[in-house]
FIVEXDO-839992 format. One record per residue: residue number from 1; x, y negated, z negated of N, C-alpha, C in turn; residue in one letter. Coordinates in steps of 0.1 Angstrom, whole numbers. Atoms other than C-alpha are relative to their C-alpha. Layout:
REM FIVEXDO-839992
+-----+-------+-------+-------+-------+-------+-------+-------+-------+-------+------+
| seq |  n_px |  n_py |  n_pz | ca_px | ca_py | ca_pz |  c_px |  c_py |  c_pz | type |
+-----+-------+-------+-------+-------+-------+-------+-------+-------+-------+------+
| NUM |     X |     Y |     Z |     X |     Y |     Z |     X |     Y |     Z |    A |
...
+-----+-------+-------+-------+-------+-------+-------+-------+-------+-------+------+
//
This chain:
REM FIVEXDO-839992
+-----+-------+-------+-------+-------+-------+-------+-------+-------+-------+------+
| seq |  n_px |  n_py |  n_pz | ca_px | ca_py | ca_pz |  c_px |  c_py |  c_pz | type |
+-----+-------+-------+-------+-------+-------+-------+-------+-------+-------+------+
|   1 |     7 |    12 |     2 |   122 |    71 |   -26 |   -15 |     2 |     2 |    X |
|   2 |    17 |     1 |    -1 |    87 |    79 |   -12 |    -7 |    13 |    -9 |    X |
|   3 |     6 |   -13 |    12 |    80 |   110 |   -35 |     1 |    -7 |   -14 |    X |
|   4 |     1 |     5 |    13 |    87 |    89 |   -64 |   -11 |   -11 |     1 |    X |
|   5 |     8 |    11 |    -4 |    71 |    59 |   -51 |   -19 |     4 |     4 |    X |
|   6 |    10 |    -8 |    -6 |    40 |    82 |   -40 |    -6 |     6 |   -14 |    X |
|   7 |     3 |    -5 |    17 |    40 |    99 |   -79 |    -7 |   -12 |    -1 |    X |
|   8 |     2 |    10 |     8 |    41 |    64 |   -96 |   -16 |    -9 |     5 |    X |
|   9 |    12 |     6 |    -5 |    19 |    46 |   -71 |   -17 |     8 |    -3 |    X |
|  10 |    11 |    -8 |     1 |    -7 |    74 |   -70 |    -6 |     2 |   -12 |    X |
|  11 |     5 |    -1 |    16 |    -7 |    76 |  -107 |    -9 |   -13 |    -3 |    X |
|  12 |     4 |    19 |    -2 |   -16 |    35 |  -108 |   -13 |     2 |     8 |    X |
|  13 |    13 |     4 |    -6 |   -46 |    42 |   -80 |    -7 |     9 |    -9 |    X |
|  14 |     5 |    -8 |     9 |   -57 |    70 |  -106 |    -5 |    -9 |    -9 |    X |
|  15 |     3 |    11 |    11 |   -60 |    47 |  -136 |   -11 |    -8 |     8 |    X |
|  16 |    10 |    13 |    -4 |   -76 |    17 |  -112 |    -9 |     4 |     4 |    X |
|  17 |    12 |    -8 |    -5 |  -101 |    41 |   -95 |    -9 |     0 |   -15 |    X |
|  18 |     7 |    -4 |    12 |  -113 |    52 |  -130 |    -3 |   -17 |   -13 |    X |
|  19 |     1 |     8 |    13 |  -104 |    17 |  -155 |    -2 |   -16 |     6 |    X |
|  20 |    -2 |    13 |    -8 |  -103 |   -10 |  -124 |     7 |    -9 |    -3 |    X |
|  21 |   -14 |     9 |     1 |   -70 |   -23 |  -130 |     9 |    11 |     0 |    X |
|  22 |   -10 |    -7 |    -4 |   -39 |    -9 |  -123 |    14 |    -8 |    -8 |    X |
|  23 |    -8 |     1 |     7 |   -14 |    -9 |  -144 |    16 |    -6 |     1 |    X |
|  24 |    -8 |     6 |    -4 |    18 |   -30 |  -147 |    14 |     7 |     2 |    X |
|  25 |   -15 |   -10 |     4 |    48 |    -3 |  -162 |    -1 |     8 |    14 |    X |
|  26 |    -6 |    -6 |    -5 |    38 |    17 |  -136 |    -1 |    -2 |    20 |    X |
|  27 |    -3 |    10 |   -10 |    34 |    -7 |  -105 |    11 |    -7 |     2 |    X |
|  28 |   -15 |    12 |    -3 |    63 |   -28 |  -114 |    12 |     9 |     0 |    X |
|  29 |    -9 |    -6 |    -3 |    82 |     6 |  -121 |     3 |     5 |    16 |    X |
|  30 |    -4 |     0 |   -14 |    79 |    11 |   -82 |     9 |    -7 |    11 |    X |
|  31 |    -7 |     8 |    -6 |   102 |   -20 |   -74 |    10 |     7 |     1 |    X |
|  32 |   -16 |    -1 |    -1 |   134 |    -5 |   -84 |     5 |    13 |     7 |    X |
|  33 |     0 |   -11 |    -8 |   125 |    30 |   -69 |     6 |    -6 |    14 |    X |
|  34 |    -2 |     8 |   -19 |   121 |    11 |   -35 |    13 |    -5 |     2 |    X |
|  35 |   -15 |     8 |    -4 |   152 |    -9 |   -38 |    11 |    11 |    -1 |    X |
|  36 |   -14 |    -8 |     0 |   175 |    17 |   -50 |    -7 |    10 |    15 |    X |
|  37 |     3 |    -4 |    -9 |   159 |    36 |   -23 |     6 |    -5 |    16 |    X |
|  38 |    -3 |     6 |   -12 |   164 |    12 |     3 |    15 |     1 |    -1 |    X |
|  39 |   -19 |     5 |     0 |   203 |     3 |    -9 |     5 |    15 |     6 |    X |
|  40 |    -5 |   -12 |    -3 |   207 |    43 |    -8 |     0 |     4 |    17 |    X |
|  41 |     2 |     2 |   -19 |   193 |    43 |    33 |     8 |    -3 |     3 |    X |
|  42 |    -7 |    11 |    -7 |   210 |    15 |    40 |    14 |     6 |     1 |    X |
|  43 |   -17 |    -2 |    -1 |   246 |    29 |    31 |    -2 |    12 |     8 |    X |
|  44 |    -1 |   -10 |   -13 |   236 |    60 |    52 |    -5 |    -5 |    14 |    X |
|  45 |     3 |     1 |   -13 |   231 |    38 |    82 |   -19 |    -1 |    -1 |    X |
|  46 |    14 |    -4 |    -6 |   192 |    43 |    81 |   -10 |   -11 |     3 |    X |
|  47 |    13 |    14 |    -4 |   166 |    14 |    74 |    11 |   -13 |     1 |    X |
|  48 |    -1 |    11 |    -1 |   165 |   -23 |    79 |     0 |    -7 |   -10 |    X |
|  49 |     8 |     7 |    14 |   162 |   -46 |    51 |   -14 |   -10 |     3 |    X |
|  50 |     9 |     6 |    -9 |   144 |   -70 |    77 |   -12 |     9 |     3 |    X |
|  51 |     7 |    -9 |     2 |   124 |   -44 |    81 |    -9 |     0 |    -9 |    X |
|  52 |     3 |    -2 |    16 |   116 |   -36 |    48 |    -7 |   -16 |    -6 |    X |
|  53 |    10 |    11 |     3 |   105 |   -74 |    42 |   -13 |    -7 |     7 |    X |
|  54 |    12 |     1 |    -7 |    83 |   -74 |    72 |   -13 |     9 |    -4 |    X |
|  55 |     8 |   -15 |     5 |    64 |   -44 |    59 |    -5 |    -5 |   -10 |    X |
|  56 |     6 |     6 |    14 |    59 |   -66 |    23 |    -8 |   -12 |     6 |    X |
|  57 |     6 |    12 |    -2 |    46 |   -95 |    43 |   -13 |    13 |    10 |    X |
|  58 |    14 |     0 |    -5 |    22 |   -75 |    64 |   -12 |    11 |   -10 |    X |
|  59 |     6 |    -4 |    10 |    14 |   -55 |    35 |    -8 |   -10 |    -9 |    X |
|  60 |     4 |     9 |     8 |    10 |   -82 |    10 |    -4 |    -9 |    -1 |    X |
|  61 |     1 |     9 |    -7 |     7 |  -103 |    28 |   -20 |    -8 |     0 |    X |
|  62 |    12 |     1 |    -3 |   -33 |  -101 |    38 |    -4 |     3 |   -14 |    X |
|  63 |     3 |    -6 |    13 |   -36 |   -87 |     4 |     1 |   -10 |    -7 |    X |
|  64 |    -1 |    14 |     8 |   -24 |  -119 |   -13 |    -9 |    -8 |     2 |    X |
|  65 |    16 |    14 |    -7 |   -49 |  -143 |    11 |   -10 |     5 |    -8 |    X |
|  66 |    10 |     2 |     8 |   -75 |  -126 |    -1 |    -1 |     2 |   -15 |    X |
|  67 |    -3 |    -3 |    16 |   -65 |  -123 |   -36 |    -6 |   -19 |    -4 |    X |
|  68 |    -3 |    12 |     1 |   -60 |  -161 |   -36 |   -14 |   -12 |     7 |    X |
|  69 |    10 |    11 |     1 |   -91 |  -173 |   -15 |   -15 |     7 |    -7 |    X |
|  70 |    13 |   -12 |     3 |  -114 |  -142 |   -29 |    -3 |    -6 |   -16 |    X |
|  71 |    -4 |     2 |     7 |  -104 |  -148 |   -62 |    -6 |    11 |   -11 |    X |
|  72 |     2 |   -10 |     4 |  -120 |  -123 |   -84 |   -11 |     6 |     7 |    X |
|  73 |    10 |    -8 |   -12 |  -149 |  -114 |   -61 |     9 |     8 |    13 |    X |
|  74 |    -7 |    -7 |    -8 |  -117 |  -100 |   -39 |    11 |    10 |    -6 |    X |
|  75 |    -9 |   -10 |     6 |   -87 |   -85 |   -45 |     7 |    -2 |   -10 |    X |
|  76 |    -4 |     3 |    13 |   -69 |   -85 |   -79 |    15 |    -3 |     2 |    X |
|  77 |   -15 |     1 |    -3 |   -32 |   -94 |   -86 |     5 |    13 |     0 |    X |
|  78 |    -4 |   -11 |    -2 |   -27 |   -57 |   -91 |     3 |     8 |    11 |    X |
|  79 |    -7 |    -4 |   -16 |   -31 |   -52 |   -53 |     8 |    -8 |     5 |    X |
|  80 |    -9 |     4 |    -6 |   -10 |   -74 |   -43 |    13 |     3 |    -4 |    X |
|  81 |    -5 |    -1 |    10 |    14 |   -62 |   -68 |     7 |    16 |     4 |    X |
|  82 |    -6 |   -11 |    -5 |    12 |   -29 |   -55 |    -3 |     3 |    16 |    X |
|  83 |     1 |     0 |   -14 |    10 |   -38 |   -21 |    20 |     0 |     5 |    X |
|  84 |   -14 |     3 |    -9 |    50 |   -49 |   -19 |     5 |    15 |    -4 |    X |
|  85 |   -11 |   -11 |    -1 |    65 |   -16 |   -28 |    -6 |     7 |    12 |    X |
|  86 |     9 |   -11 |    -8 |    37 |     3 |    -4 |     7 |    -8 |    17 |    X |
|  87 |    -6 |    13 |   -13 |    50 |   -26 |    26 |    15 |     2 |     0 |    X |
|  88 |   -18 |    -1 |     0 |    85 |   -17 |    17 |     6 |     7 |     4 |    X |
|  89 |    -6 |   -14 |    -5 |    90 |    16 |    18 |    -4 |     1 |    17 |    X |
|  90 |     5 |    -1 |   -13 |    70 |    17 |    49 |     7 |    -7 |    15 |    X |
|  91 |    -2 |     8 |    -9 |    82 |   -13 |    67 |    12 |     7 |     2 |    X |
|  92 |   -18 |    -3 |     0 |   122 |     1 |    60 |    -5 |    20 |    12 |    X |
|  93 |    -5 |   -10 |   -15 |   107 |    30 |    86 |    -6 |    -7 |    10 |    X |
|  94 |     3 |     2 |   -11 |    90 |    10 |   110 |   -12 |   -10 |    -7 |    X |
|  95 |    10 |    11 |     5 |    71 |   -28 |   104 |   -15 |     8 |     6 |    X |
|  96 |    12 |    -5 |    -5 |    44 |    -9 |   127 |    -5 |    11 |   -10 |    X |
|  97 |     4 |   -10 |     9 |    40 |    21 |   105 |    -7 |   -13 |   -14 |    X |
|  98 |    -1 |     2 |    13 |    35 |    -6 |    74 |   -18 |    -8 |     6 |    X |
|  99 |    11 |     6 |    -1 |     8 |   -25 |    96 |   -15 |    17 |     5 |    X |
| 100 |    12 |   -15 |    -1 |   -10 |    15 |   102 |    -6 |     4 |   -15 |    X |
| 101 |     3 |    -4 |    15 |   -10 |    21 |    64 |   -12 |   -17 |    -7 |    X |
| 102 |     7 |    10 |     7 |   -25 |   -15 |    57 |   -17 |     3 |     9 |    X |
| 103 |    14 |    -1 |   -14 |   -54 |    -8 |    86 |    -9 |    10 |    -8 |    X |
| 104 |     5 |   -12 |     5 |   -58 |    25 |    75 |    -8 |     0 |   -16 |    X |
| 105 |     5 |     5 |    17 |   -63 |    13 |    35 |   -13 |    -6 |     2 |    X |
| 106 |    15 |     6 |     0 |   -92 |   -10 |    48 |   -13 |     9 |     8 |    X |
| 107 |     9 |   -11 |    -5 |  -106 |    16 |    70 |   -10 |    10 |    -7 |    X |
| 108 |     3 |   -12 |    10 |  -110 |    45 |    44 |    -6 |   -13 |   -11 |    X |
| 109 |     6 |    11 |    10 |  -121 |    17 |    17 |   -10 |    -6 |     3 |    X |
| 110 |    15 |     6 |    -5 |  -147 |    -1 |    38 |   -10 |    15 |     4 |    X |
| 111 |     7 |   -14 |     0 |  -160 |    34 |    45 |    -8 |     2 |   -10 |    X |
| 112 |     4 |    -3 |    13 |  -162 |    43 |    13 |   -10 |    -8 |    -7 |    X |
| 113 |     3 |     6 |     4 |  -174 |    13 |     3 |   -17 |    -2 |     2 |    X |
| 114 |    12 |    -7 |   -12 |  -204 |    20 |    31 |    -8 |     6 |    -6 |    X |
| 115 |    11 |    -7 |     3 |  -213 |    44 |    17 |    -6 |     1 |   -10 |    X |
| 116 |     6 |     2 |    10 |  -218 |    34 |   -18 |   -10 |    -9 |    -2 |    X |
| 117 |    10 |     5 |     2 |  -236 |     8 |    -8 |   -14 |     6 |     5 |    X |
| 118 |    11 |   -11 |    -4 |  -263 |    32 |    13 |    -3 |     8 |   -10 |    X |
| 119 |     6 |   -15 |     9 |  -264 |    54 |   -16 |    -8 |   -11 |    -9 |    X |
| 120 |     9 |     9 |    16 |  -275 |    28 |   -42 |    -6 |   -15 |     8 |    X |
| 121 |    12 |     7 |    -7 |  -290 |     2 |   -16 |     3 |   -14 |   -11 |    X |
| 122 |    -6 |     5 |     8 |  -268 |   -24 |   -36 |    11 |    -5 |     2 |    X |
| 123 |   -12 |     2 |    -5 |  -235 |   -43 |   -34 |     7 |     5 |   -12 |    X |
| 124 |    -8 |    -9 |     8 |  -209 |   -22 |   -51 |    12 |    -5 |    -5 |    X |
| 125 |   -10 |     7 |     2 |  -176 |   -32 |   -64 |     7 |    14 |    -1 |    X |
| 126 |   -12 |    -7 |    -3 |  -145 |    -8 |   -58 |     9 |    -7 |     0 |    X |
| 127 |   -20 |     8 |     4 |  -108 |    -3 |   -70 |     9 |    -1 |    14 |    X |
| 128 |    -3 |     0 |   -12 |   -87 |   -10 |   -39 |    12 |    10 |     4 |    X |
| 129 |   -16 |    -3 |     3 |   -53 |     2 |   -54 |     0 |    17 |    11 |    X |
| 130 |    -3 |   -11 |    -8 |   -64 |    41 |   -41 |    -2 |    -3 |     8 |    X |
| 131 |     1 |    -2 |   -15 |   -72 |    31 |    -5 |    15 |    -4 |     2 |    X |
| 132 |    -9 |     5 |    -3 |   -41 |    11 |    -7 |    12 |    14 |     2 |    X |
| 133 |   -10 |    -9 |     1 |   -19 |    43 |   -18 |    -6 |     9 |    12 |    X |
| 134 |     4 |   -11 |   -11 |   -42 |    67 |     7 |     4 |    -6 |    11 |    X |
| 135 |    -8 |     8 |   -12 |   -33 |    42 |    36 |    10 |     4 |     4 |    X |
| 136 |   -16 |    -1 |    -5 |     6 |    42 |    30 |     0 |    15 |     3 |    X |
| 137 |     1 |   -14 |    -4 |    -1 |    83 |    25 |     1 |     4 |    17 |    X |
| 138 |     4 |    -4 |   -15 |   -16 |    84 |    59 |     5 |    -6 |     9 |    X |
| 139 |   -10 |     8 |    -8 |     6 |    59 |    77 |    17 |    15 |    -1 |    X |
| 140 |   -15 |    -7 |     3 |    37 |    79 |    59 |    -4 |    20 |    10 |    X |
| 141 |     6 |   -14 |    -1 |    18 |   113 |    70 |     4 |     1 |    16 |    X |
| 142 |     1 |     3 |   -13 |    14 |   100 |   105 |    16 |    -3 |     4 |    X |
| 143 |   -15 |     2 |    -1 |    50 |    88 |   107 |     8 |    11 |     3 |    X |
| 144 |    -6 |   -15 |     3 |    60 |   123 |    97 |    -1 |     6 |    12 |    X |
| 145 |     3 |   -14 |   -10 |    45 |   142 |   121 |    -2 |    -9 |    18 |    X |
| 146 |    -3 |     5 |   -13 |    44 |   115 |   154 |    14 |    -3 |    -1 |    X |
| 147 |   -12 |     5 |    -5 |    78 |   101 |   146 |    -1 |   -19 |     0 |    X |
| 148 |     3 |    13 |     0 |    84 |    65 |   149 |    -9 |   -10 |    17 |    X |
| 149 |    10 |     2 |   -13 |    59 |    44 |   170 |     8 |    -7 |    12 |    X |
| 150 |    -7 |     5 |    -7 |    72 |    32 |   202 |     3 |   -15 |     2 |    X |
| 151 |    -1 |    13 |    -3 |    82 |    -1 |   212 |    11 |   -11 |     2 |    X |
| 152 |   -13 |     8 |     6 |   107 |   -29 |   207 |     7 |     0 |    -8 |    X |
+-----+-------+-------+-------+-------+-------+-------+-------+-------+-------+------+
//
């Protein structure tokens, strides 16, 4: 699930980096990945589904608000679009891992963002879709190599 999900997605922040939009075939192709993904987990015992919908709300969640009070001066329907598969996969290992990948997406993006405005002394406009995908990357990265985060 997340190698495919990670291809497709990553292809989608490709396009939006470069065309600023992000593409629907291969954003919406991410839903069925994730689901058959999740159903395949699930029958091995592994994720939650609860889970897995907490991860779309804290993913998509912030991502939708500002979609909705931003309105085109924020984030587009394409992030929020490709926020629920990135919240899904994530959340189904840990709702905390899904709220590190959303943190992380605004971190590296407001960075970035920093810096373009310092270079050109100007307000800039950026695609969000790659921070979004580099986030889950680095949440999923971090996951990998700490394990799941502690807690309740």
């Amino acid at each position: 699930m997340f190698a495919i999900t990670g291809v497709l997605c990553g292809w989608a922040a490709w396009v939006d980096a470069r065309e600023h939009r992000l593409p629907n075939a291969l954003v919406l192709s991410c839903y069925p990945v994730v689901l058959l993904g999740l159903a395949g987990s699930s029958w091995l015992g592994r994720p939650s589904w609860s889970a897995a919908l907490i991860g779309i709300l804290v993913m998509a969640g912030p991502i939708g608000l500002l979609w909705l009070v931003g309105g085109r001066l924020g984030m587009g329907p394409g992030d929020v679009k490709l926020a629920v598969p990135l919240g899904a996969s994530l959340g189904s290992l840990s709702p905390r891992i899904a709220m590190l990948g959303l943190a992380l997406a605004f971190v590296v993006g407001g960075l970035v963002a920093l810096v373009q405005m310092v270079r050109r002394r100007a307000s800039v406009r950026i695609a969000f879709g790659p921070y979004l995908v580099a986030g889950w990357m680095l949440a999923l990265l971090a996951f990998l190599m700490l394990g799941p985060a502690p807690g309740p």
